[in-house]
N, C-alpha and C positions, 0 to 999 in steps of 0.2 A: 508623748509623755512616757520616759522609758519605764517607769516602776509599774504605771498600768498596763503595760504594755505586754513585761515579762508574766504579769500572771497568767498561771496555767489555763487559758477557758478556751473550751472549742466551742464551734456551733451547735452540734451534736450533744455537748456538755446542758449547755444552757435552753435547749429545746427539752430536753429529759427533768431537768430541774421543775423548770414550769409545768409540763403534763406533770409529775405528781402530785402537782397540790387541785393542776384545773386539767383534770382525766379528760377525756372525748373531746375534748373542745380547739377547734381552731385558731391557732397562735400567728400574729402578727407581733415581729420582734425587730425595733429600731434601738441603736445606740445611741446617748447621750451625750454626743461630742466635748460637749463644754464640762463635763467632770473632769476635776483637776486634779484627786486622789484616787476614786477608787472608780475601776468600771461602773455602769450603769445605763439600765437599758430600761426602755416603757415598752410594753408590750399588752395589748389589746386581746382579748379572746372574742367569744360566737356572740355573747351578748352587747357588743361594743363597749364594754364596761374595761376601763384601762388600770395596768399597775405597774411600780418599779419594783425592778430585779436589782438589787444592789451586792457587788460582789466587795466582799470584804479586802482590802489592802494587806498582803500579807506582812509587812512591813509595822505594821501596827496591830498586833492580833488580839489584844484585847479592845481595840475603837468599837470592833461592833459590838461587844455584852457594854461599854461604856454607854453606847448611841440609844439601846435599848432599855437600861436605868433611866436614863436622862429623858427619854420620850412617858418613861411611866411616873417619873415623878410630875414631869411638867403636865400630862394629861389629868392626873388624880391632884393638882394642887394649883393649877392657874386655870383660865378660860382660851388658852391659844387653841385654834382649830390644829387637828395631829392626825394625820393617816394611821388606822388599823392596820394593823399589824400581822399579816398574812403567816408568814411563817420566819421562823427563826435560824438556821440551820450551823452547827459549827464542823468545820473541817474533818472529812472521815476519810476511810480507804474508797470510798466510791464516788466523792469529789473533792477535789484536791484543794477546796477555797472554801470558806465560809458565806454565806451568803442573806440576805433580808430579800422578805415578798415585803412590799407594804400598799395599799391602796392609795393610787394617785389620785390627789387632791386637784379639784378644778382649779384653771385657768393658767394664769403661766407667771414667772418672775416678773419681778420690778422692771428687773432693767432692760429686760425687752419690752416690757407692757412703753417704757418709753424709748425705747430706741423706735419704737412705731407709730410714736404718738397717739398713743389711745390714751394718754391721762391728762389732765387738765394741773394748772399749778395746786391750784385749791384743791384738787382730789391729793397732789400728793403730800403736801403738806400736812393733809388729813392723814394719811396712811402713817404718816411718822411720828403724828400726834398717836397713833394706835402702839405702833412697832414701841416709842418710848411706855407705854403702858403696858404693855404684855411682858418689855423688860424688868419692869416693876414688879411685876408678879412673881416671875423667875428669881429678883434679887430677894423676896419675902421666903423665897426656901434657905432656911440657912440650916449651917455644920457646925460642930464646935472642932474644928480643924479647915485646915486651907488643903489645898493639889486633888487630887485623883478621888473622887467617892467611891471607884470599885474597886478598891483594896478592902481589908479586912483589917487592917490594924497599921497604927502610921508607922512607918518603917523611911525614916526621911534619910538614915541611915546605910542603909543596907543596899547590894549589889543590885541594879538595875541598868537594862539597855541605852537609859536616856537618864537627864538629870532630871526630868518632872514628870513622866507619865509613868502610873506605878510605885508613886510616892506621895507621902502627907505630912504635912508641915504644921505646926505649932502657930506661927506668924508668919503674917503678908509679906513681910522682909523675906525669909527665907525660900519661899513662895517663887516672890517675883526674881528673885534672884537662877533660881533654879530653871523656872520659863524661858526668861532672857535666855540661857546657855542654852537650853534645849531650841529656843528658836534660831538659833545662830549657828548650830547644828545639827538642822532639822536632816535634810538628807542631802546637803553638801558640807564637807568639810573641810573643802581645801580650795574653794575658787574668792579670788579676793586677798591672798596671803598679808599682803601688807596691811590689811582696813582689819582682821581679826584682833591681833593684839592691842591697838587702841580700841578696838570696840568692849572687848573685855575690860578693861579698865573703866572704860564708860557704863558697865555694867554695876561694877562696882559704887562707884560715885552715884549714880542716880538711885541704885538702891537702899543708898542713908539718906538720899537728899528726899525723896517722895513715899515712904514707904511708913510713916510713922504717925499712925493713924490709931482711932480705936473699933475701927469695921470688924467685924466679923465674918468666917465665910458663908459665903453667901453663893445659891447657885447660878454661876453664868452660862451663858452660852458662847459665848469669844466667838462668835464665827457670823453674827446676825449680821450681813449687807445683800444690796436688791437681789443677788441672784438666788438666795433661800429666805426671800418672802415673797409666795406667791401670793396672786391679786386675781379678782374675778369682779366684774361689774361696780368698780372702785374701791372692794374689801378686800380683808386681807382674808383666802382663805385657807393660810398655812404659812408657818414655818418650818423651816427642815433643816438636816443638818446638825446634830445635835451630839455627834459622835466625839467633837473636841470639848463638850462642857466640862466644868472641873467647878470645886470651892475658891473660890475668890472675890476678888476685892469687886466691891461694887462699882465703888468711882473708876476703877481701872476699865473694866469691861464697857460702862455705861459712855467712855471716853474713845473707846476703840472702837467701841459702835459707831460712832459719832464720825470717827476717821472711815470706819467700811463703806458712810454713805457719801465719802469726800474723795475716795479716788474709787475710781474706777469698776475693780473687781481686783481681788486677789487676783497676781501677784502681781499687779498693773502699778504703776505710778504715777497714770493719767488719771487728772479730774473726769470726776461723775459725768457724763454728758448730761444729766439732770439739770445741772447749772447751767448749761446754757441753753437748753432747748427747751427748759422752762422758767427762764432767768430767775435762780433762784441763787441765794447765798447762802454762807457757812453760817452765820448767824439765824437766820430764819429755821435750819434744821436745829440747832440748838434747841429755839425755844420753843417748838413743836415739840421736838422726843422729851425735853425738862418738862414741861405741859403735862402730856399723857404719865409718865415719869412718875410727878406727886399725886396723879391721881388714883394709884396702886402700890404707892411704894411710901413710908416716913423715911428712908433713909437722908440722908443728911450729907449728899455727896460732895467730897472734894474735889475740889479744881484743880486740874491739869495742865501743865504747859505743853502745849503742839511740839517742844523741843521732846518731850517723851515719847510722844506719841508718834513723832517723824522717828525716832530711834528704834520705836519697834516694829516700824512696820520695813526700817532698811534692815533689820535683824533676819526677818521673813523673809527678804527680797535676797539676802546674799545668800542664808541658810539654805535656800533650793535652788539655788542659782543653775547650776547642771541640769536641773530636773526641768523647769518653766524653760526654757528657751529651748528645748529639743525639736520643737517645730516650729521656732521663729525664725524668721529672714533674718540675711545679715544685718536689712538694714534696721529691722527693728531690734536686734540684740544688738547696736552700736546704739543707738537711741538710749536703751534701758543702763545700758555702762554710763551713757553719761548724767541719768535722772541719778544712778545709784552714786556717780562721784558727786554730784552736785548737794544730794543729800546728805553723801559721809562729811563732804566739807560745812553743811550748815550745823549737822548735829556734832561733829567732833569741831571746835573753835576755841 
């Protein structure tokens, strides 16, 4: 992953970080292979008591004060299990990244708990019946504005890195409109040249056709699939990840949800192994997470067509396109060309 890759951290770096917060004490330090954005490492001290070292993405330099809002609102106004929060650190002359201590939460993700089969259908049906609950909770935090909650004043206007992070919107239209680009932007902008200009137009269009609602913002978390809900003896004892939440549409996020647990893992566009290794279908997770859902939430959500929700997640898929295949085989980067033609052709018709 080249953008994790270029941040500045040495060993030496990240040995010194942790003695000062756990002085005298004996460090055992493993890297997080499967982090997609930012480094991230577990590391264990004298008492066997474990934590993660999360080094901030510099590419995104407000994600971690973002991750740190979004963790305190959610711990002070829902019931989700939340790691403490060790220490905070932003970028100085004596390290060149910013960084999060946070205490690791027992057991381990969804989607290894079943890539190992240690879950039963009925547990995980159960666990989705929770995850749609606790998103319920999330959506009862509302804004009276939509985009970014750590700005100070909506400037939907004004000069910014990206069209949606570091801005605030009025309505869900303007909103979603601005996501769309930024996800289609995210950190590639030139792989796929001929699929960009129809896709922008598709932007367009689908943003008068689904966006004309009377939701208000509402807090999401846009990033909730198996691999940030961990599990321990069939509960869930965490969520994590909470660095991309923002004001938005309920029905939107509640529906991407719903797609997080239908393929794979970011930025994959393989079906869940869920489905077949606990023969479960798309319908069955629906009415689990809608289940848990009203049992924390009146919201009154809209239905979505899969044609939306295939478009933003080929948004995702093209928008980093240079970034996710840096250590894929050729033969799996011809693979994924053809998931992304096969999707550009179903979503653009």
């Amino acid at each position: 992953m080249p953008y994790k890759s270029q941040i500045p951290i040495i060993d030496k770096h990240l040995l010194e970080v942790i003695q000062e917060h756990f002085p005298n004490e004996k460090i055992e330090i493993t890297e997080i292979e499967k982090s997609f954005v930012n480094p991230v490492f577990q590391f264990t001290v004298s008492s066997d008591k474990s934590y993660i070292l999360k080094i901030n993405n510099p590419e995104w330099p407000q994600k971690q004060t973002r991750e740190i809002k979004a963790m305190t609102l959610a711990k002070t106004k829902t019931t989700i299990p939340l790691p403490q929060i060790i220490a905070d650190h932003n970028k100085d002359d004596k390290y060149p990244f910013s960084y999060l201590i946070l205490e690791k939460l027992p057991g381990m993700d969804l989607r290894d708990i079943v890539k190992k089969n240690l879950i039963t259908k009925k547990e995980f049906l159960s666990i989705i019946r929770k995850v749609g609950f606790h998103l319920g909770e999330l959506h009862a935090i509302s804004f009276d504005f939509f985009g970014d909650f750590c700005i100070k004043q909506k400037n939907s206007t004004s000069e910014s890195f990206t069209h949606f992070w570091g801005k605030q919107f009025t309505s869900w239209k303007e909103c979603f409109k601005a996501f769309c680009y930024d996800m289609l932007n995210w950190v590639d902008q030139v792989s796929f040249p001929n699929y960009r200009k129809p896709l922008t137009w598709k932007i367009e269009e689908l943003t008068e056709k689904f966006t004309e609602n009377n939701e208000k913002g509402s807090f999401v978390h846009s990033d909730i699939q198996p691999t940030n809900v961990i599990i321990k003896n069939g509960k869930i004892t965490g969520i994590i990840d909470f660095e991309w939440s923002y004001a938005g549409s309920p029905s939107f996020d509640f529906h991407l949800t719903k797609a997080g647990f239908f393929f794979s893992s970011f930025p994959s566009l393989e079906k869940n192994i869920a489905y077949t290794k606990l023969d479960l279908n798309q319908e069955e997770i629906q009415k689990e997470m809608l289940s848990g859902y009203k049992n924390s939430s009146s919201n009154q959500l809209t239905d979505l067509p899969t044609e939306l929700l295939d478009f933003v997640w080929l948004l995702y898929m093209i928008g980093s396109w240079n970034w996710s295949v840096q250590s894929s085989t050729s033969e799996e980067i011809k693979s994924s060309e053809q998931s992304i033609h096969e999707l550009f052709s179903r979503v653009i018709s």
